[in-house]
C-alpha positions as CSV (number, residue, x, y, z in Angstrom):
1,X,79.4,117.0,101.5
2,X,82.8,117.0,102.8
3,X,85.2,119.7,104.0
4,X,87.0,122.7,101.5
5,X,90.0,121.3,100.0
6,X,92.4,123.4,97.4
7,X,91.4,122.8,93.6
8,X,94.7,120.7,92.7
9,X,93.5,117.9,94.7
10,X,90.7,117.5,92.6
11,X,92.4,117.4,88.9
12,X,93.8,113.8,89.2
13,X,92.0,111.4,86.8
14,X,90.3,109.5,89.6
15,X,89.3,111.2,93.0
16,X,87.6,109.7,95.4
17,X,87.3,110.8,99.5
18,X,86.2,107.7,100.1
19,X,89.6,105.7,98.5
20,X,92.1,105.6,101.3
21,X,94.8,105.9,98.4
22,X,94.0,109.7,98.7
23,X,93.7,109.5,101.9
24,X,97.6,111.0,102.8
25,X,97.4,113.6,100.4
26,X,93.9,114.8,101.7
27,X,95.0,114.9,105.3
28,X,98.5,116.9,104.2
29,X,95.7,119.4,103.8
30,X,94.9,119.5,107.2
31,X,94.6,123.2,108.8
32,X,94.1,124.8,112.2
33,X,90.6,125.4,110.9
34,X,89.4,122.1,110.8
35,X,90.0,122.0,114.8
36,X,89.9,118.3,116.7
37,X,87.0,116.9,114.2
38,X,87.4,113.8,112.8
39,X,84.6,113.6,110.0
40,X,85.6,115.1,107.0
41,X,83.2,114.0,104.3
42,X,80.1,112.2,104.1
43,X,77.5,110.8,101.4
44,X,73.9,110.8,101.2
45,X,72.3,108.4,99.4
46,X,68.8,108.7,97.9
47,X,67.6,105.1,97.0
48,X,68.2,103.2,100.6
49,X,68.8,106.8,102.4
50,X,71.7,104.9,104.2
51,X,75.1,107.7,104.8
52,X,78.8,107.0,104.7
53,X,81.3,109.4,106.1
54,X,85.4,109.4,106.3
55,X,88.0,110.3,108.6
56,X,90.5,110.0,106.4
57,X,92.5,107.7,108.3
58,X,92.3,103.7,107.8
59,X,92.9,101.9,111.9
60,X,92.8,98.1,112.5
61,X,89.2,96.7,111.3
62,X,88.2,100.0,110.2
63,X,89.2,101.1,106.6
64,X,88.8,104.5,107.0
65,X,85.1,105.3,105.9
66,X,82.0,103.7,108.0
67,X,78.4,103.5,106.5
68,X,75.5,104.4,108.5
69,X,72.6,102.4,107.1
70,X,70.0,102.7,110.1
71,X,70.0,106.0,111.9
72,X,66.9,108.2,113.3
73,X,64.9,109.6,110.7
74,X,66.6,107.4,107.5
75,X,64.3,107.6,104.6
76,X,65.0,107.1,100.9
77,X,63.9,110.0,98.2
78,X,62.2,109.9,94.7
79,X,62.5,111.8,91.8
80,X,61.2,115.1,92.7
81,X,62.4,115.1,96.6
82,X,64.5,117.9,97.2
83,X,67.6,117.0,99.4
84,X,69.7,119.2,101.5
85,X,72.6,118.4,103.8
86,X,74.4,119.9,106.6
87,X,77.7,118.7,107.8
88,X,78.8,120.1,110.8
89,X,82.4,119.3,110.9
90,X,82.8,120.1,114.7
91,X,80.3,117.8,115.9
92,X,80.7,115.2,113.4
93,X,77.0,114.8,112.1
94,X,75.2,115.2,108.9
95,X,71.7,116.4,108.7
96,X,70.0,115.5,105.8
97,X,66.7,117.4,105.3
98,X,63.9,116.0,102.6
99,X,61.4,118.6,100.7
100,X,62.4,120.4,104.0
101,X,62.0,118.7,106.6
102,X,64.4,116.8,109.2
């Protein structure tokens, strides 16, 4: 889930939000709309149910994308779960909903 971006962006060969080699042309993206927030994408993933989520920007120690592999309500999914996600790119969370629920 991450934030709208213009098509171009996505016809290079290899795209990745997560590759801080993209990271400079992603943020030359930035607009007014995406106010003070920091996240700007983030994965789900079913088998361990452990999240990572970008800022874009790589700082000392930190290269620019941390996971989240323990957070409240972490489960995995099957074949069969339905998964939806909400990223709310004010707050900076994602809420990840299983055969929907919480």
């Amino acid at each position: 889930v991450a934030r709208p971006m213009p098509k171009p962006i996505f016809d290079r060969v290899y795209f990745c939000y997560f590759d801080s080699d993209h990271f400079d042309t992603l943020l030359a993206e930035r607009t007014d709309e995406w106010g003070d927030g920091n996240v700007h994408a983030c994965q789900y993933f079913c088998r361990h149910g452990g999240a990572i989520c970008t800022s874009f920007k790589e700082e000392e120690g930190y290269r620019g994308y941390y996971w989240n592999r323990s957070w409240e309500g972490k489960e995995s999914s099957m074949t069969g779960d339905a998964i939806g996600m909400l990223l709310n790119l004010d707050e900076g969370t994602l809420t990840v909903y299983k055969n929907n629920r919480r």
